[in-house]
C-alpha positions, 0 to 999 in steps of 0.5 A: 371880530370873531376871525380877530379873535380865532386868529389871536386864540391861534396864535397864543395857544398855537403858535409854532403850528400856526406859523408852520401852516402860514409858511406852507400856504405862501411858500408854494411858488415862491422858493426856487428850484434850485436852492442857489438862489435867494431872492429879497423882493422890497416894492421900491427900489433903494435910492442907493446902497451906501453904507453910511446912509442911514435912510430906513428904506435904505438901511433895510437893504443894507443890512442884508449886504454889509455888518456892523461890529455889534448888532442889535437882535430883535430884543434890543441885547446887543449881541456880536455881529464882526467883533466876538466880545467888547468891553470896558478897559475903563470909563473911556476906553472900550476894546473890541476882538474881531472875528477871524476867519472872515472873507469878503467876496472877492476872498480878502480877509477881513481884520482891523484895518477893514474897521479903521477904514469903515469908520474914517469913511463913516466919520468923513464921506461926504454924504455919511449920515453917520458923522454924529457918531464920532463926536464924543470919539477921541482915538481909534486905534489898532492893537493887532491884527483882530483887536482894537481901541476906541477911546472916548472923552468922557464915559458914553454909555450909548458907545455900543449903540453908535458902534452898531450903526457903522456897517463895515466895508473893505478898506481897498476901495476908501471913497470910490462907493464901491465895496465888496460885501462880508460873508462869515465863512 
């Protein structure tokens, strides 16, 4: 008991010293030398990497390799992932500016063709965990290059929530479950 309660005194009266301490203990031996290379290490192997899956052992790995439009940070706020700002044109129409600048890894830009494409996919695929998402969805649609439409068939205040779990994949590679994964440049 009395190690529980030095380590919880520590941790709220000397947090950040506590977690420099933590880091410098298990970070010896484990970075590499070379500082290219990032090694994620899970203790099972994923059952496979397809974007619309929403399995949670899956979805872990998934998150380190494709983005949503949205996300959503630890306090559950939804902050930009692939689009920079969002918001209501009226009860049912919500519209999306996407992050220019963008390149996926083949050096391909990203823009709205890319989101039309990854929706279809998440909408139609046959093993998409994600075709819940669409039902209160009426119309996507692209008003350029970097902006988009999605209109609903009545007010659905879980819209941003549903957006975020859509992950984005290149638009060239449609059904054939290869994708090229997002960096932002």
């Amino acid at each position: 008991f009395s190690v529980l309660f030095g380590w919880v005194c520590l941790q709220l009266f000397f947090q950040h010293q506590t977690d420099d301490f933590m880091a410098s203990l298990f970070s010896e031996g484990l970075s590499d030398k070379s500082g290219d290379i990032l090694k994620v290490i899970y203790p099972n192997e994923a059952s496979f990497l397809e974007p619309t899956s929403f399995d949670p052992s899956n979805r872990q790995r998934l998150l380190n390799i494709y983005d949503p439009l949205v996300a959503v940070d630890r306090d559950l706020n939804f902050v930009p992932g692939l689009a920079l700002s969002w918001g209501r044109i009226d009860n049912t129409t919500w519209e999306f500016k996407l992050r220019s600048g963008v390149k996926f890894q083949d050096g391909s830009d990203f823009d709205a063709d890319d989101v039309l494409a990854s929706f279809e996919r998440a909408k139609n695929f046959s093993v998409s965990d994600l075709r819940y998402i669409f039902d209160s969805i009426v119309d996507i649609e692209k008003i350029d290059a970097y902006s988009l439409r999605i209109v609903t068939k009545n007010p659905d205040p879980l819209l941003l929530q549903k957006v975020s779990r859509v992950l984005i994949v290149s638009k060239e590679f449609g059904d054939t479950g290869l994708f090229k994964y997002i960096y932002i440049k």
